[in-house]
C-alpha positions as a printed NumPy array, in Angstrom:
array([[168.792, -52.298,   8.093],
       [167.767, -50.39 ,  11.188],
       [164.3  , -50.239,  11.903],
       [164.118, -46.498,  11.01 ],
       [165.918, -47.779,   7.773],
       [163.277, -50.247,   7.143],
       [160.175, -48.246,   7.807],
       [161.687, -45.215,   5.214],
       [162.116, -47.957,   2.509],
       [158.335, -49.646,   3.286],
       [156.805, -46.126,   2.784],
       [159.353, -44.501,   0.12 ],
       [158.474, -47.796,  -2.158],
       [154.979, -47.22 ,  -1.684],
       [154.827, -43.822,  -2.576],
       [157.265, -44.284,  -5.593],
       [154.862, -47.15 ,  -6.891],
       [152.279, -45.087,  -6.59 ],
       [153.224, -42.375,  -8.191],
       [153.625, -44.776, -11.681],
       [149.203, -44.34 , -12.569],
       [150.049, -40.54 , -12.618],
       [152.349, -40.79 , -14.91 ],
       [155.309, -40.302, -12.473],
       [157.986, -42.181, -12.729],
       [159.228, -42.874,  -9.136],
       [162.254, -44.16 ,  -8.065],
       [163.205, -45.161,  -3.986],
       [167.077, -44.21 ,  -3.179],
       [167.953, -45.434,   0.425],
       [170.447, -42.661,   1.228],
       [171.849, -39.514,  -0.955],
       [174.656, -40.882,  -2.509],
       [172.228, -43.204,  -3.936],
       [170.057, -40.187,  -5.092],
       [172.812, -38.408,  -6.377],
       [173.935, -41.   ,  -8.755],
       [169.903, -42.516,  -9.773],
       [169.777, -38.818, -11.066],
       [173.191, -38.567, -12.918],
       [171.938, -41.964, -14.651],
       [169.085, -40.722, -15.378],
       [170.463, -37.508, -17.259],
       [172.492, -38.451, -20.567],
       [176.069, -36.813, -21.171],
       [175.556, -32.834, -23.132],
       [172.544, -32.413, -21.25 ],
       [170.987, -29.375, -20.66 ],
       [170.202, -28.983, -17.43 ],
       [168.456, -26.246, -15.227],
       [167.064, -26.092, -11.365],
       [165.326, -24.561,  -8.957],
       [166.038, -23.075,  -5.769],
       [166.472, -26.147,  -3.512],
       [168.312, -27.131,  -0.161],
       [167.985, -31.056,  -1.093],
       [169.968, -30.448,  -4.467],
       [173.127, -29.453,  -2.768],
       [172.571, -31.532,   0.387],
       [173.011, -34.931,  -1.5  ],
       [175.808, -32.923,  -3.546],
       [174.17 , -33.189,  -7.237],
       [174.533, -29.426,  -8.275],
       [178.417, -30.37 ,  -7.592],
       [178.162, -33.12 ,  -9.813],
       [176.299, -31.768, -12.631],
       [178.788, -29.018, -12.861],
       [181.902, -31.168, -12.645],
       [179.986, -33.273, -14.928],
       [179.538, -33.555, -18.888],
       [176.463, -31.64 , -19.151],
       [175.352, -28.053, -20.441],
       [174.438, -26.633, -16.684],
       [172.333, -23.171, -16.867],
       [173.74 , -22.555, -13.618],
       [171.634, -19.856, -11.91 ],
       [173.945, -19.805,  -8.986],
       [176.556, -17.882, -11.484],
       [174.916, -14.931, -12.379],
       [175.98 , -11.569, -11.637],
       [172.981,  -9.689, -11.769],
       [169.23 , -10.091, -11.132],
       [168.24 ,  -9.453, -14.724],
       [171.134, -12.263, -15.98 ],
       [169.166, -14.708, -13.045],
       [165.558, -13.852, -14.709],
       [167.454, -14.529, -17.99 ],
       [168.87 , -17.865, -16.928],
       [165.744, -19.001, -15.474],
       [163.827, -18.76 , -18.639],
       [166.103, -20.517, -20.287],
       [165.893, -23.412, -17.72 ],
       [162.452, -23.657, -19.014],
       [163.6  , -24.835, -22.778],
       [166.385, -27.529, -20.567],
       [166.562, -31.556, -21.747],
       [165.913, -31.545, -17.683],
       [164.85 , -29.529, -14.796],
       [166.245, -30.552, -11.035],
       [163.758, -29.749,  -8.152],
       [162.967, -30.957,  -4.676],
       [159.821, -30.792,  -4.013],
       [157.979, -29.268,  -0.731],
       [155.108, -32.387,   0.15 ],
       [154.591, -35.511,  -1.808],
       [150.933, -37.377,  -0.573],
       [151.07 , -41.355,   0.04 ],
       [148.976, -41.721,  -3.11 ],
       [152.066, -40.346,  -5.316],
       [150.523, -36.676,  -5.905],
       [152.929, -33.829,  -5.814],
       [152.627, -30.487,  -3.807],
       [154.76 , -27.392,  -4.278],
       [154.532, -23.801,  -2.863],
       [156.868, -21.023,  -4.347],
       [156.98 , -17.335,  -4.647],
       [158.337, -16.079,  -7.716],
       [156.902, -19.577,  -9.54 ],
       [159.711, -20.457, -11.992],
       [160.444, -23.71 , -10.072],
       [156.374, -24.289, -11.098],
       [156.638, -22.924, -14.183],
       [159.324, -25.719, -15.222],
       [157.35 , -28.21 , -13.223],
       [154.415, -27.518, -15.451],
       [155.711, -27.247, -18.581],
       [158.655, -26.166, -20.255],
       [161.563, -28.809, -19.812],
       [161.869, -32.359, -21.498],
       [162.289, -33.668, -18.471],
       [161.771, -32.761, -14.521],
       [163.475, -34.627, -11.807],
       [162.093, -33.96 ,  -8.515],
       [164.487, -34.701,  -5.44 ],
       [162.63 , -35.305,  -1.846],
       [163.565, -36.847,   1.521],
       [160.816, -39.067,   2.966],
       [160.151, -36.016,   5.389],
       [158.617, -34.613,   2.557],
       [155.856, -37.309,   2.771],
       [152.145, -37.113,   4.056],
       [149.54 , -39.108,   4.999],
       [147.008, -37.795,   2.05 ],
       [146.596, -34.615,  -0.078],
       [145.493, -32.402,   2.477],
       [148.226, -33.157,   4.951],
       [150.547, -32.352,   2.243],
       [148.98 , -28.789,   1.8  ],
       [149.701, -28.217,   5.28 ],
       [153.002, -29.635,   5.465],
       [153.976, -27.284,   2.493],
       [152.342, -24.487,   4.183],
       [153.471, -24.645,   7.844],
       [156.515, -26.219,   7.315],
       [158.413, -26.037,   4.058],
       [157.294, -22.279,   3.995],
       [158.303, -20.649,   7.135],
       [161.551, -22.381,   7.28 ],
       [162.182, -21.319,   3.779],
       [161.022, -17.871,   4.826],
       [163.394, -18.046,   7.679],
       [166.432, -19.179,   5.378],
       [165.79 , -16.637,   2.94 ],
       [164.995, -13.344,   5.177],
       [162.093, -12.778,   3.502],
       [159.79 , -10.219,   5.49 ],
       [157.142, -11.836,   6.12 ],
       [154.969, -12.762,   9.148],
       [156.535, -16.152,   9.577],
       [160.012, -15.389,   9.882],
       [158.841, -13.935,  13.446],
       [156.109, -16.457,  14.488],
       [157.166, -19.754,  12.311],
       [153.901, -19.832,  11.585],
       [152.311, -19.214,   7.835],
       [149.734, -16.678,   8.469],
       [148.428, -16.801,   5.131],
       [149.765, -13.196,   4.663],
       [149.575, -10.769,   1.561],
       [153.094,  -8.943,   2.323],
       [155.123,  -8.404,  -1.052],
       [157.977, -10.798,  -0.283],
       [155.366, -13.762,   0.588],
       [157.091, -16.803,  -0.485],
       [153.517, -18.782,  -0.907],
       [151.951, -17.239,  -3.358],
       [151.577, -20.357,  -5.971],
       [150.656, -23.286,  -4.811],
       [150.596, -26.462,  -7.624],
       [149.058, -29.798,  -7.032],
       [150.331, -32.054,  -9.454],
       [147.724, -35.248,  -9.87 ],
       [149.488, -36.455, -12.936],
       [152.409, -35.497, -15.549],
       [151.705, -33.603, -18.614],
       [153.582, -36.685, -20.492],
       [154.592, -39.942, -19.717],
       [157.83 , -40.262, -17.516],
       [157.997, -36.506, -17.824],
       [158.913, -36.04 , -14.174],
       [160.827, -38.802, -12.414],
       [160.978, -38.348,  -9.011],
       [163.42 , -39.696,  -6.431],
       [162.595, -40.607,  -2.972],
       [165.428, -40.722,  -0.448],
       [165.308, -42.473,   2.803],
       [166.578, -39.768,   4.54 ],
       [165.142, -36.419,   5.941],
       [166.365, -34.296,   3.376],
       [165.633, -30.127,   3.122],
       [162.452, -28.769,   4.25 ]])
């Protein structure tokens, strides 16, 4: 292990650990491929499966799986219209599991996420059997607070940026806490603990992975 390798795996264990008194059940992957198949394990065969909007899912190459896979995918990225889209994502919401990165994950194992239309919060929440949240260890920070700001000046703008949103950020990089009608911050959820036990299982990858 390289150093860098080393110090990923130190903090990624620690976080994952952590996140077991909230009810999280965390899992440390060294690299993607890793990820990618901790998550396939996780999910039994006939599955249904939805997801959110999410760079990480198709970086370690899991939305490619799942739908070359034996599972029932409701796959969002197939619809023809926006009302089929709204359609699809309520019925991720009903899924046997949800697949989600997430935007800032604190040392002590609580979750941060920051969305605009909300249904990747809405599942997160409540709704699905069973959430899997996906995040590089660039997602982590030093406490709760950091994470807010990580999800806010970071994840957001870039997000903004990928997306064309109109919004300040996509001009300045910086969130400017802005009330324009494509604002991609307009929920923010800090989740302290799951809503049942092992509900969400998150994955932490020793790589920098989406935004």
């Amino acid at each position: 292990m390289t150093p860098m390798e080393k110090h990923n795996a130190l903090i990624g264990y620690k976080v994952a650990q952590a996140m077991q008194k909230r009810n999280i059940e965390g899992f440390y992957c060294q690299d993607k491929n890793e990820a990618r198949e901790k998550a396939l394990e996780l999910m039994p065969a006939k599955s249904r499966v939805g997801y959110g909007g999410s760079m990480t899912l198709n970086q370690i190459g899991l939305l490619d799986a799942v739908r070359n896979g034996d599972y029932d995918l409701i796959d969002r990225d197939a619809s023809r219209s926006p009302e089929e889209k709204r359609q699809m994502e309520l019925d991720a919401l009903t899924a046997d599991f949800f697949l989600m990165s997430g935007n800032a994950i604190a040392m002590d194992g609580t979750l941060v996420n920051i969305d605009g239309k909300g249904n990747r919060l809405a599942a997160l929440v409540y709704g699905p059997r069973n959430v899997i949240v996906i995040a590089g260890v660039n997602k982590i920070a030093f406490n709760e607070e950091q994470a807010i700001l990580r999800a806010r000046r970071v994840a957001a703008p870039i997000n903004a940026l990928r997306l064309k949103t109109l919004t300040p950020c996509v001009s300045t990089g910086i969130c400017h806490n802005c009330l324009e009608d494509q604002c991609i911050c307009r929920n923010m959820v800090i989740t302290r603990m799951s809503s049942g036990h092992n509900r969400i299982k998150a994955i932490i990858v020793g790589e920098d992975l989406g935004f």
